[in-house]
C-alpha positions in Angstrom: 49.3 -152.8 -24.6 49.2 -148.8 -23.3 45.3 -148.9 -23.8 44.9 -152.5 -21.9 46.9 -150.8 -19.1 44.8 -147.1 -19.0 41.5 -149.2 -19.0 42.6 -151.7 -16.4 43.6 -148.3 -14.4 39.8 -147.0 -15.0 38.7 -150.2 -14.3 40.8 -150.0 -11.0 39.6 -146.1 -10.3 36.1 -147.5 -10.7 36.0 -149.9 -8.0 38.0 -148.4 -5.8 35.4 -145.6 -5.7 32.3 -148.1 -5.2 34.6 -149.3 -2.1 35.0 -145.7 -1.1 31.0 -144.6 -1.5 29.9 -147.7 0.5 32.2 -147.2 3.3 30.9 -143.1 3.1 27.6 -144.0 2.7 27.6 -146.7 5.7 26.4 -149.2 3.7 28.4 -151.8 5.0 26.4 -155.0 5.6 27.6 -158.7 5.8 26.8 -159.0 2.0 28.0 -155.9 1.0 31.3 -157.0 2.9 31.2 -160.1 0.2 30.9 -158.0 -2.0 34.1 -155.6 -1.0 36.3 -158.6 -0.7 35.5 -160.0 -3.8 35.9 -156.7 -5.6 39.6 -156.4 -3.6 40.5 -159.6 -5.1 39.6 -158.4 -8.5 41.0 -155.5 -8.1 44.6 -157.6 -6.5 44.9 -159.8 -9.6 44.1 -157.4 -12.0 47.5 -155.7 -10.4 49.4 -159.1 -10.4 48.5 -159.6 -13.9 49.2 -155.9 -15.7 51.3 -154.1 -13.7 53.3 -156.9 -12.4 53.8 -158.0 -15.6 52.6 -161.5 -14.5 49.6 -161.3 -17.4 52.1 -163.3 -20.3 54.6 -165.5 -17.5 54.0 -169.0 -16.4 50.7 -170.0 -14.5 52.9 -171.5 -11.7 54.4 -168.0 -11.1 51.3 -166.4 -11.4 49.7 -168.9 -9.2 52.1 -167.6 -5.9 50.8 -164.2 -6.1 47.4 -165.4 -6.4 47.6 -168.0 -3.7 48.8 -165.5 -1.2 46.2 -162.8 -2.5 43.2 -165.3 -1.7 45.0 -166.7 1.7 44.9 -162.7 2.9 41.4 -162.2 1.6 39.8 -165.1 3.0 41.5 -164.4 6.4 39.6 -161.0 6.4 36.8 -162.7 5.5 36.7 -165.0 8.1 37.5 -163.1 10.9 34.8 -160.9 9.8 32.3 -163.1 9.7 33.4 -165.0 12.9 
């Protein structure tokens, strides 16, 4: 369990640096915009699931977080793209 959790961290370090370097590097176009959003809800339920603890529960509990993670994204999403 401590190793799923360190490379889910890594994992988490990782794309939160690719968010960091596009937004450095300007790089921020309506696909690459996709592209952030989906990697934020990635990087949001990878969070519900290990740290948490919602990985081993219920699906209907781990479906509020979820619901409410995609709601938010899809929000920013749309009122980028409108």
């Amino acid at each position: 369990m401590k190793k799923t959790v360190e490379i889910v961290w890594i994992v988490l370090l990782i794309l939160t640096v690719f968010a960091y370097l596009l937004g450095k590097l300007h790089l921020a176009s309506g696909f690459m915009v996709g592209v952030l959003l989906f990697s934020t809800l990635i990087k949001g339920q990878l969070v519900i699931d290990y740290f948490m603890g919602m990985k081993n529960v219920s699906w209907k509990y781990r479906l509020i977080p979820t619901i409410w993670l995609f709601v938010i994204i899809s929000s920013i999403a749309a009122s980028y793209y409108l």
